[in-house]
C-alpha positions as CSV (number, residue, x, y, z in Angstrom):
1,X,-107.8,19.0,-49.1
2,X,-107.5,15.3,-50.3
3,X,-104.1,13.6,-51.1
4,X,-103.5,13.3,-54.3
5,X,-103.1,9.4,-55.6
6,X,-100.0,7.6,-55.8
7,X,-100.6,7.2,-59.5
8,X,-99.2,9.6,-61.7
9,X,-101.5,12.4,-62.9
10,X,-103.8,11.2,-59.8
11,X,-104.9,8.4,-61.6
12,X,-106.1,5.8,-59.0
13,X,-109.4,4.9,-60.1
14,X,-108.7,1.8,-62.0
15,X,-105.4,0.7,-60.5
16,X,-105.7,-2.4,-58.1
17,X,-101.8,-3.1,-58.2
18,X,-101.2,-0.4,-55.4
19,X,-103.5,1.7,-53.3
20,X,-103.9,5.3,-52.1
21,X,-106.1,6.0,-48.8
22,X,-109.3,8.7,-50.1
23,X,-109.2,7.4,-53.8
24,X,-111.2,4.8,-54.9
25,X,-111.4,2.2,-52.0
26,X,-111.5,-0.9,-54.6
27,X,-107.5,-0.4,-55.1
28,X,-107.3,-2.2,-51.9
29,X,-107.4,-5.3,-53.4
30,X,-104.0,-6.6,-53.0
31,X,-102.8,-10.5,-52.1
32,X,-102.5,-11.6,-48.6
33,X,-99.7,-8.7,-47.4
34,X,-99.3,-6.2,-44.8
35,X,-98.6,-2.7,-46.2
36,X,-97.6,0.8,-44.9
37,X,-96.6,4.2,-46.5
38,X,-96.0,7.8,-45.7
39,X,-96.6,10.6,-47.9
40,X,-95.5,13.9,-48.4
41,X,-97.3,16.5,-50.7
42,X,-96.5,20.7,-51.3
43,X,-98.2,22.4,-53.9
44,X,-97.2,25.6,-55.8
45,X,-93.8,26.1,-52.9
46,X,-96.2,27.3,-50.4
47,X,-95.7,26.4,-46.5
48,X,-99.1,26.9,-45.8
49,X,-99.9,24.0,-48.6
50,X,-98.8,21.3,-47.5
51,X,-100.6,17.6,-46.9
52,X,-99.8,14.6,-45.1
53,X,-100.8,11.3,-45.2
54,X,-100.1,7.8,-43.2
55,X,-101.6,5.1,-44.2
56,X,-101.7,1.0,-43.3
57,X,-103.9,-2.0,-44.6
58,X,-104.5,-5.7,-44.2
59,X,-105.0,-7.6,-47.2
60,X,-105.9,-11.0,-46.5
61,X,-109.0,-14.0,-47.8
62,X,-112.2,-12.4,-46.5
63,X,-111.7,-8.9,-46.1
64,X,-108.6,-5.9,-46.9
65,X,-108.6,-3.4,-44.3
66,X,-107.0,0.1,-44.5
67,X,-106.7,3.2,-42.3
68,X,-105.5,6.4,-43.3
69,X,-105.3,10.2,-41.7
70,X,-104.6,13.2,-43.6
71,X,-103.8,16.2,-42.3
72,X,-103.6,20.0,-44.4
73,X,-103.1,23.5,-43.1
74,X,-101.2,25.6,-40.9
75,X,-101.6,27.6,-37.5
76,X,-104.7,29.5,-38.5
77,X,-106.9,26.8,-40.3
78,X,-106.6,23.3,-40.4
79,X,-108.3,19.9,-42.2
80,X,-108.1,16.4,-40.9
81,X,-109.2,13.3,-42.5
82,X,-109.1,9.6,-40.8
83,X,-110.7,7.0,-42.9
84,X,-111.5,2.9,-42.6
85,X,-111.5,1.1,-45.9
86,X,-113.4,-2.1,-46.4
87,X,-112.6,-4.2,-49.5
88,X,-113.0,-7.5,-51.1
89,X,-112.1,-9.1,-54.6
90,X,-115.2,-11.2,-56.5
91,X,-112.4,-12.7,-59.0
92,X,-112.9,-10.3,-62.0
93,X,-115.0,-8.0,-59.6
94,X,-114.0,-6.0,-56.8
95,X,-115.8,-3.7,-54.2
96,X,-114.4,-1.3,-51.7
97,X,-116.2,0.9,-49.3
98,X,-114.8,3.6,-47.3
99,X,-115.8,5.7,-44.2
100,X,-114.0,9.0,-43.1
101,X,-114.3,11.7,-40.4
102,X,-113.2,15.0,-42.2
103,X,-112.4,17.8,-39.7
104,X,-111.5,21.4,-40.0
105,X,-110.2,23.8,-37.3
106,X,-112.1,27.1,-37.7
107,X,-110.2,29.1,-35.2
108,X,-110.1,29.9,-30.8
109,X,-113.5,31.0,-31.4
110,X,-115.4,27.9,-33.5
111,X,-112.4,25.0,-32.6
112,X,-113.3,22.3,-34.7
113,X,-116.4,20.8,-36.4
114,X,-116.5,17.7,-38.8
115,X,-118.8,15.2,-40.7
116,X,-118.6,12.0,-42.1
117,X,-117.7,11.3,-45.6
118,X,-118.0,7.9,-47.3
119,X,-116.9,6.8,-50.4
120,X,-117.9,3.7,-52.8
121,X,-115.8,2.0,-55.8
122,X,-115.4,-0.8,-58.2
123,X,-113.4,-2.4,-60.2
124,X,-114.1,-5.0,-63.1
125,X,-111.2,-6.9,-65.2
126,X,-112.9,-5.8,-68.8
127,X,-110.1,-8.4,-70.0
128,X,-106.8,-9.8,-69.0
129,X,-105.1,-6.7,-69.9
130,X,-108.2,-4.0,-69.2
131,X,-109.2,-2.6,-65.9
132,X,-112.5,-0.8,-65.8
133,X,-112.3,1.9,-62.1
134,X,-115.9,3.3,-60.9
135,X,-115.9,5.5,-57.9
136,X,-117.7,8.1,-55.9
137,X,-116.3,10.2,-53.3
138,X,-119.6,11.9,-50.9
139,X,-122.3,10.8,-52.8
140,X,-124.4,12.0,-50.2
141,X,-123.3,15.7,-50.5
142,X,-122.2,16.2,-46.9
143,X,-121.1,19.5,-46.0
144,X,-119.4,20.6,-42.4
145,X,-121.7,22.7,-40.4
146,X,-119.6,25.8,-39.4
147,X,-122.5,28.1,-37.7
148,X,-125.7,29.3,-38.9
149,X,-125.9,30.2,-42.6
150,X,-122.1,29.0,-43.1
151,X,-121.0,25.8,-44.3
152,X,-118.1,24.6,-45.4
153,X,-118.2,22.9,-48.8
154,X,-117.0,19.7,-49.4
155,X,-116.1,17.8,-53.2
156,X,-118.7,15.4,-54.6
157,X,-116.7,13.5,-57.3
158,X,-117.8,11.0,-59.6
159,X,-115.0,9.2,-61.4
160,X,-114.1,6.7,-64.3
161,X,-111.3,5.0,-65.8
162,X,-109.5,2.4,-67.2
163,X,-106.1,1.1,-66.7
164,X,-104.5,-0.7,-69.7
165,X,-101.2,-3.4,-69.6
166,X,-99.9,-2.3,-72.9
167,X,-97.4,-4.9,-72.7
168,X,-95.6,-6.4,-69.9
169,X,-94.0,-3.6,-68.5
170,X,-95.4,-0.7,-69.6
171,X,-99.2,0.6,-68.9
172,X,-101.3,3.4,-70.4
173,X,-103.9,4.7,-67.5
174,X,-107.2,7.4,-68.4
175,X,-109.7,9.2,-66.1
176,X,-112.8,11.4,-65.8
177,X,-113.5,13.5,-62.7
178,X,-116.7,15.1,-62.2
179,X,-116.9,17.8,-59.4
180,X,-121.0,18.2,-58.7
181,X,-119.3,21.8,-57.6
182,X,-116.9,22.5,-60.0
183,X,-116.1,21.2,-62.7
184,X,-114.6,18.0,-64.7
185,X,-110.9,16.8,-65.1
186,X,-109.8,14.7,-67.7
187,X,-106.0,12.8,-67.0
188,X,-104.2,10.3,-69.3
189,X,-100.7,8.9,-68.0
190,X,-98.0,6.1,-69.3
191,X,-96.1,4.1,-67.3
192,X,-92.9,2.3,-68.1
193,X,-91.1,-0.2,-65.8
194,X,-87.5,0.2,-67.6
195,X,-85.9,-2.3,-65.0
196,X,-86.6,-4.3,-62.0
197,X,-85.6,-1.4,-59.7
198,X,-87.0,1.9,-61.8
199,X,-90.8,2.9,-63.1
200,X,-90.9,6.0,-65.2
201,X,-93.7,8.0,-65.3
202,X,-95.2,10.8,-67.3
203,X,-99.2,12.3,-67.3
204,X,-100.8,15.1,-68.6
205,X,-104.4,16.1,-67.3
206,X,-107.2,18.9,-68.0
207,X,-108.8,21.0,-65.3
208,X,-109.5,24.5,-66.8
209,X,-105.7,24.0,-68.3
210,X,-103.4,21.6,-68.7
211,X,-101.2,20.2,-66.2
212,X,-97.8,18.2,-67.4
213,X,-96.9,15.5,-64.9
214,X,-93.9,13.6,-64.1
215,X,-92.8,11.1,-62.0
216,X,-90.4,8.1,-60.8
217,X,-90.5,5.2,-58.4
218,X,-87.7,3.3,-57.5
219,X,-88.3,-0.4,-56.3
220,X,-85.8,-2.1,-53.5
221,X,-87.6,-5.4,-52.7
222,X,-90.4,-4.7,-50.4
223,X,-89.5,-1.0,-50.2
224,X,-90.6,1.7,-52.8
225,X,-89.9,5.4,-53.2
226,X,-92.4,7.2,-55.5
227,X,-91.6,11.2,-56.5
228,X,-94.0,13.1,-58.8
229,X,-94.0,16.6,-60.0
230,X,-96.7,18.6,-61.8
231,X,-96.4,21.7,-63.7
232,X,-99.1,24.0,-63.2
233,X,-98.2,27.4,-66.0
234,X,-99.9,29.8,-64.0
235,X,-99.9,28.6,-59.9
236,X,-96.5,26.5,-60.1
237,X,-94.8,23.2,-59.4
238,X,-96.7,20.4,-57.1
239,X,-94.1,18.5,-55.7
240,X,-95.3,14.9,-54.0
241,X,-93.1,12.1,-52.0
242,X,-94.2,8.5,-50.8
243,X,-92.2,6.2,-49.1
244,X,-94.0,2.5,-48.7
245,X,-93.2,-1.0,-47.7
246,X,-95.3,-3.8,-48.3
247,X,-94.4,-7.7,-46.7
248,X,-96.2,-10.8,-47.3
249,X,-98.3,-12.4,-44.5
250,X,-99.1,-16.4,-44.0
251,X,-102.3,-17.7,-44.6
């Protein structure tokens, strides 16, 4: 299972102010800074759904570098993901490109088998105020062999959106998910910096239903705490933490 994005309503697409390891790899696009963050995701109140994620990255002149690892399950079946993120800013442009090892643990029988993954994004700064987000996650439809005549299935997602600076302080996000496998998701989201120290946030996205999101981020210098909450009528509540500190680095 993927992390979900940072970004409220899993809208990372067109951000480039922050960055979430296994969305689009052009986020990583940040100033000369050294960054690390730890997060936390349970979906529905379930044990057994639970996802991890640690995550660090280099931003500096040439090239940003991130690594990442994921890990989903419990005792019985188990996904890891550990991915290397390559990204660079053109001034308006940027261009991010990401490999990752997927694994999943099939049992005493099978142990573990694994592929590799790679993803591709972009950004472009439309305007001053308008951020354009392209990215694809397995283009090359990858799948984990398992044994004969089973494979496991992997996403192949093609997404868009825009991130908008309203004003200063507050910004209005959109994306389009296409799942070669599944179907399409469609997620709008506001965000609204009411002080120095507090972000609000609130999202609503489309997958089959709708799904109300909520979330807050709370901002002590270099240190951030991010909580978001989604509302799923029929499955339940997705509850997600982050913790991440970010510190500038000399030239």
């Amino acid at each position: 299972m993927v992390p979900s994005s940072n970004a409220i309503a899993d809208i990372q697409t067109p951000r480039t102010d922050t960055w979430t390891a296994f969305h689009n790899p052009a986020s990583l696009v940040q100033d000369d800074e050294v960054q690390v963050a730890a997060q936390y995701e349970n979906r529905y109140m379930l044990a057994a759904l639970n996802t991890a994620l640690l995550q660090a990255a280099y931003c500096n002149r040439y090239v940003n570098v991130g690594v990442s690892f994921a890990f989903f399950g419990y005792a019985k079946y188990q996904e890891m993901m550990a991915g290397v993120t390559l990204s660079r800013s053109f001034g308006r442009f940027s261009l991010g490109l990401q490999g990752n090892y997927m694994g999943i643990y099939c049992g005493d029988e099978l142990k573990y088998r694994g592929t590799f993954v790679p993803q591709i994004g972009a950004t472009v700064d439309i305007t001053a105020k308008l951020t354009l987000g392209l990215h694809a996650f397995n283009p090359f439809w990858q799948q984990i062999h398992i044994e004969e005549d089973a494979d496991r299935t992997l996403p192949i997602v093609y997404s868009v959106g825009t991130d908008y600076q309203i004003v200063k302080h507050l910004r209005w996000d959109m994306q389009v998910d296409y799942d070669v496998r599944t179907t399409y998701r469609i997620a709008t989201a506001l965000e609204w910096q009411a002080i120095d120290l507090l972000v609000i946030k609130a999202g609503v996205y489309y997958r089959q239903q709708f799904v109300g999101c909520m979330g807050l981020g709370v901002i002590w210098d270099r240190l951030q705490f991010d909580a978001h909450f989604e509302l799923n009528s029929t499955l339940g509540v997705t509850c997600q933490g982050r913790i991440s500190y970010r510190w500038p680095c000399a030239r």
